[in-house]
C-alpha positions as CSV (number, residue, x, y, z in Angstrom):
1,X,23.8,63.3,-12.6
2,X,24.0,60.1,-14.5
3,X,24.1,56.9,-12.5
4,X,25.2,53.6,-13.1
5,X,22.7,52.2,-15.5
6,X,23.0,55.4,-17.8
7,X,26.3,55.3,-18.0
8,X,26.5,51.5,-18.7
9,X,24.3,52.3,-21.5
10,X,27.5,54.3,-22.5
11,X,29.7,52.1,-22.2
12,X,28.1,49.5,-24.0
13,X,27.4,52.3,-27.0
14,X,31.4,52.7,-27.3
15,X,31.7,48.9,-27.6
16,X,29.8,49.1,-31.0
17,X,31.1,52.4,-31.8
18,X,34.1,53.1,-30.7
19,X,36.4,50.4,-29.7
20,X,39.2,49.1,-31.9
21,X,39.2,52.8,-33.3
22,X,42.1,54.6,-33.6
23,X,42.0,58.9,-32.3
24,X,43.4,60.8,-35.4
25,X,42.9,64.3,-33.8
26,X,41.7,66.1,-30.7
27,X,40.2,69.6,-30.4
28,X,39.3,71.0,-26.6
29,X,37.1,73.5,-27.4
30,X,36.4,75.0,-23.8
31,X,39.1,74.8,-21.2
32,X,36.8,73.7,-18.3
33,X,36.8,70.3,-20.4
34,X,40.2,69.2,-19.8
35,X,40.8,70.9,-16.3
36,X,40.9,67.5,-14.6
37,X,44.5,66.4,-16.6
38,X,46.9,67.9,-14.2
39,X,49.3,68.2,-16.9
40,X,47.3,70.4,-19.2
41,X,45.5,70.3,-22.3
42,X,48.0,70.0,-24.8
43,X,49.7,66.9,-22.6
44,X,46.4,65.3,-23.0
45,X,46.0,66.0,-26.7
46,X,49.1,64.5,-27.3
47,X,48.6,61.2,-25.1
48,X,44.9,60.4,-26.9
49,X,45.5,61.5,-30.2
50,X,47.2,58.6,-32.4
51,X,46.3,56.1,-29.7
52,X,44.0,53.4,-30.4
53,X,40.7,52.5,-28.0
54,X,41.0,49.1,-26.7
55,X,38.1,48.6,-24.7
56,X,35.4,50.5,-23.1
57,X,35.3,49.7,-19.3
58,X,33.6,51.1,-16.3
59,X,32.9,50.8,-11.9
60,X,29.9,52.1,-10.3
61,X,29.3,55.6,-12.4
62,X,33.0,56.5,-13.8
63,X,33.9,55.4,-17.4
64,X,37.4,55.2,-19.0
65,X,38.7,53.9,-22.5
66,X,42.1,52.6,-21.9
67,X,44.4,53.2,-25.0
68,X,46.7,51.7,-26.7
69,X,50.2,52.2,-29.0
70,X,51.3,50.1,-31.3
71,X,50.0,47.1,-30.2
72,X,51.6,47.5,-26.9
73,X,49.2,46.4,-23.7
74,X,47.3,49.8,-22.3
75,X,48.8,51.3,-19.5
76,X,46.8,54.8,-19.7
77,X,42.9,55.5,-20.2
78,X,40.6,58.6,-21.3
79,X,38.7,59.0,-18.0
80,X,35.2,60.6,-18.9
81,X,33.7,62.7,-16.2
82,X,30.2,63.3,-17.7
83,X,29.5,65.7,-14.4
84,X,25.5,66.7,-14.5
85,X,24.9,67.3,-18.4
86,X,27.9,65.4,-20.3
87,X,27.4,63.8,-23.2
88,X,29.4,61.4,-25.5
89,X,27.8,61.2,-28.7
90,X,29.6,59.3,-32.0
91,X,28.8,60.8,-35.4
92,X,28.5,64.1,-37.3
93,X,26.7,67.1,-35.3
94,X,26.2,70.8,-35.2
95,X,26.1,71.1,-31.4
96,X,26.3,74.2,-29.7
97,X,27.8,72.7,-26.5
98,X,30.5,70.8,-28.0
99,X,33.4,71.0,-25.5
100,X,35.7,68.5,-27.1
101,X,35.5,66.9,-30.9
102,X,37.8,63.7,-31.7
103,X,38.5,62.2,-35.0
104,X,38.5,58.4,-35.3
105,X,40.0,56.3,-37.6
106,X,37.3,55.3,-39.6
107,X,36.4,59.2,-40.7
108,X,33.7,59.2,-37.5
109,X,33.8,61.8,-35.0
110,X,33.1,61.5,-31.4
111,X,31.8,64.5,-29.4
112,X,31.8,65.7,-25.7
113,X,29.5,67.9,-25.3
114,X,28.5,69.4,-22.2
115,X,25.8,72.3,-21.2
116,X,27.1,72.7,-17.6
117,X,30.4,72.5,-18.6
118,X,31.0,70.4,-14.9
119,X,32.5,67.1,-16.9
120,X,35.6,66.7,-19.0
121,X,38.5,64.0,-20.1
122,X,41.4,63.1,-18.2
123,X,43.9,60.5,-19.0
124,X,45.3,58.4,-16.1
125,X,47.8,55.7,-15.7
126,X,46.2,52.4,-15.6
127,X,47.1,51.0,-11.7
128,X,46.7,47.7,-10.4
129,X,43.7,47.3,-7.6
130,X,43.0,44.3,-6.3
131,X,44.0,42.1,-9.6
132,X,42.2,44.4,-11.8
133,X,43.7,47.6,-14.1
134,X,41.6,50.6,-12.9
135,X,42.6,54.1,-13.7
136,X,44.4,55.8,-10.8
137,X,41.9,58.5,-10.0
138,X,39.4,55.4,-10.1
139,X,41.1,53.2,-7.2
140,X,39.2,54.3,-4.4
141,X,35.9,53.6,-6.1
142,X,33.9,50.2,-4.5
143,X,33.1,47.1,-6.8
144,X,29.3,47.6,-7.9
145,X,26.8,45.3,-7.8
146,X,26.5,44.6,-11.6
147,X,30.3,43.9,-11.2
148,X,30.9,40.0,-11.3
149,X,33.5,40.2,-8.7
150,X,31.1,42.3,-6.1
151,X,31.6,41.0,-2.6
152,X,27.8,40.8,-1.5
153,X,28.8,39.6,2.1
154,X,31.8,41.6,2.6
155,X,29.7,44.7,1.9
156,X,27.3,44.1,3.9
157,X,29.2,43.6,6.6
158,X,31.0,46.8,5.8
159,X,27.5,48.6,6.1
160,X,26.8,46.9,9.5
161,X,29.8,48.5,11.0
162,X,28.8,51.9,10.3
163,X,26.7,53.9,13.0
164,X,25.7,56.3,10.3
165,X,22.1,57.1,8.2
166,X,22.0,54.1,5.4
167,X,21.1,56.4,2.5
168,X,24.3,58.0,3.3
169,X,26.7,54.5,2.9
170,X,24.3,53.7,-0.2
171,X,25.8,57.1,-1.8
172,X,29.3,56.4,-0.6
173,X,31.0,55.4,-3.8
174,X,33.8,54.0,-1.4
175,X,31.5,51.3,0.1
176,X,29.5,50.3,-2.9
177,X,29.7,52.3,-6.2
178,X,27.0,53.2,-8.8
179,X,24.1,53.9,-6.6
180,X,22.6,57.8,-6.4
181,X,20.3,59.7,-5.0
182,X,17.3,58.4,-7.9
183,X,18.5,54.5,-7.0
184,X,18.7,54.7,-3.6
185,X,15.5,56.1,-2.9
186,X,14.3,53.4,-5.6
187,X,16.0,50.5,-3.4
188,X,14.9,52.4,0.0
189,X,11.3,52.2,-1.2
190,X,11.5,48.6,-2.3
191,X,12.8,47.5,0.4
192,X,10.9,49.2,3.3
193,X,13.5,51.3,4.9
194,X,13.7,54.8,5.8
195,X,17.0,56.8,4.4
196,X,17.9,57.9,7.7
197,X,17.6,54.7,9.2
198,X,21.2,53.7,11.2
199,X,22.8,51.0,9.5
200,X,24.0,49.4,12.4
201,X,20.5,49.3,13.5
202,X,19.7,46.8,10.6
203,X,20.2,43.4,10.7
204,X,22.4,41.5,8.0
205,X,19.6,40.2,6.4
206,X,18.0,43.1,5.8
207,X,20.9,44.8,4.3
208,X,21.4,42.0,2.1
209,X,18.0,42.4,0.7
210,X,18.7,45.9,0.1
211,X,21.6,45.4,-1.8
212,X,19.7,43.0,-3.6
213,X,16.8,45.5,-4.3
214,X,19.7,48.0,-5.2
215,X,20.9,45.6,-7.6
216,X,17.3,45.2,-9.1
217,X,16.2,48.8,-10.1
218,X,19.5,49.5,-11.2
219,X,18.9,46.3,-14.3
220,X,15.4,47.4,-15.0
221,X,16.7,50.7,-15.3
222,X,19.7,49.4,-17.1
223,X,17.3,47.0,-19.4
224,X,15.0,50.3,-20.4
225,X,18.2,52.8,-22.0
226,X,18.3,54.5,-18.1
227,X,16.4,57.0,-16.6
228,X,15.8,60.4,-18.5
229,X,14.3,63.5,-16.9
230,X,15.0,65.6,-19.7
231,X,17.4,66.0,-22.5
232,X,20.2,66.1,-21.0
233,X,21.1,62.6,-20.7
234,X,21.6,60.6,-24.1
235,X,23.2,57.4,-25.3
236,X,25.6,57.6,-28.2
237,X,23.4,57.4,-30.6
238,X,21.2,60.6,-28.9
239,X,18.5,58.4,-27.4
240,X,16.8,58.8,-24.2
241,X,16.4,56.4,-21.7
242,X,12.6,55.6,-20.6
243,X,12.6,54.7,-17.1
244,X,11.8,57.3,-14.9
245,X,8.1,56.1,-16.2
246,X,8.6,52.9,-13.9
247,X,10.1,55.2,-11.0
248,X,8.2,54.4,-7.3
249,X,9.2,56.5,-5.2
250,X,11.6,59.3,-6.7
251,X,9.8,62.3,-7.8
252,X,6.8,60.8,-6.3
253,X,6.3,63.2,-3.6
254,X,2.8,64.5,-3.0
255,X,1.5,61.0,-5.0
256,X,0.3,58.0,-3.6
257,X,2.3,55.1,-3.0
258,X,1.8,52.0,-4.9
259,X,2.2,49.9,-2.5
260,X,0.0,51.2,0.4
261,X,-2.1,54.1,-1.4
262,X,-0.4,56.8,1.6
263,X,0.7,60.0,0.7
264,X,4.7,60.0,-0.9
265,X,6.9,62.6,0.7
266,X,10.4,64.4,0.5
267,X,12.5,65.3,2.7
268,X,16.1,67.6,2.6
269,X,19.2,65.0,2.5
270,X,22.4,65.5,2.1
271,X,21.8,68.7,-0.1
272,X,19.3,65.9,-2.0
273,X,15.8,65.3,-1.8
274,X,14.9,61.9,-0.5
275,X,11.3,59.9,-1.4
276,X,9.8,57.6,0.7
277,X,6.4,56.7,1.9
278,X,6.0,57.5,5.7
279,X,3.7,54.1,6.6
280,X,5.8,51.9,4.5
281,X,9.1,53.6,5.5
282,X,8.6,54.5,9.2
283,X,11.1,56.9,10.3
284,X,13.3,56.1,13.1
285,X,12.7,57.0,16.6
286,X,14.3,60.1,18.0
């Protein structure tokens, strides 16, 4: 599933291609891609198409173009769930995955397409959150770290009061959003700490740092297009990102580590596989 830095790449794709357009028409062209609008597919035809796109925005890994009318200030937004295989491409194509097509103002079309058929749309009201307008299935999502309002010591402390594995708060988009299973293990690695490591167990310091080695992996990741396993995950333009090249400790298993030289391994988590190395990642006692 895309994390944050591949869908940043997104989001920075729709500010060269997309915003300032206007929607002139919407096709859905498989009903699993407009499943998350509670009021149905038609309601959400009608509330993107002759609406313009006023910005491209996003928190940790969920996207949203908020709309607007007339020149009137947006108060709803196209919430893209890209799910495990979505794309959003902008141009002409013949794809044979294409779940929802959308004419733009300027005669370009943008595309949804979608293998797994797990993502979709959805527009939501825009809400108010903390002085900032977030889609309302969005408010419970955590300030990210590439966010410039992140609260590094708040979150920290947040972390600190949990008596729970620390790969688990690093996935819980309600503490600190963006981060998945590839970028955890990445910041886990860097850092020196085992996944199932108690949080309370580490000091403040060394939380810190792993936010800040969190932080890290995600720009270099964010700086090379995002990390691409396959073909499945695209920019706008159809490009691939290039970074699972750099990757330490994800998909590593069975490798050496480049740190010490030991043997990498995996280990079940959380229906996930987690990465470390077991001499520079000692697992906890017990």
């Amino acid at each position: 599933m895309p994390e944050l830095p591949e869908v940043e790449v997104v989001r920075r794709g729709f500010v060269d291609h997309l915003v300032g357009r206007g929607v002139t028409s919407v096709e859905v062209l498989h009903p699993r891609a407009a499943r998350r609008h509670a009021a149905g597919e038609a309601d959400m035809i009608g509330q993107i198409t002759g609406a313009t796109v006023e910005s491209a925005q996003r928190r940790g890994k969920f996207l949203w173009l908020p709309l607007t009318r007339r020149g009137e200030s947006a108060d709803a937004a196209i919430v893209v769930h890209l799910g495990m295989s979505g794309q959003m491409l902008v141009g002409p194509g013949d794809d044979r995955h294409l779940r929802i097509r959308a004419g733009l103002s300027d005669d370009a079309v943008l595309r949804f397409v979608d293998q797994r058929t797990f993502g979709g749309w959805a527009v939501d009201p825009l809400v108010e959150v903390a002085g900032t307008l977030v889609p309302e299935s969005v408010a419970h999502i955590a300030r990210d770290p590439l966010d410039p309002l992140f609260d590094r010591d708040a979150v920290v402390r947040r972390m600190k009061a949990k008596d729970t594995e620390i790969k688990r708060i690093l996935l819980d988009q309600t503490v600190i959003s963006g981060v998945g299973n590839i970028y955890a293990d990445e910041a886990l690695w860097r850092s020196g700490i085992h996944g199932r490591r108690r949080a309370s167990a580490l000091t403040k310091p060394a939380l810190g740092r792993l936010i800040d080695d969190a932080t890290d992996v995600m720009r270099s990741a964010l700086d090379q297009g995002g990390t691409s396993f396959d073909s499945l995950y695209v920019n706008v333009n159809g490009q691939s990102g290039y970074f699972s090249r750099s990757l330490d400790a994800y998909g590593r298993d069975g490798d050496p580590c480049r740190r010490c030289g030991t043997i990498m391994r995996r280990e079940s988590f959380m229906n996930r596989g987690s990465h470390f190395c077991p001499k520079c990642q000692p697992q906890p006692r017990g």
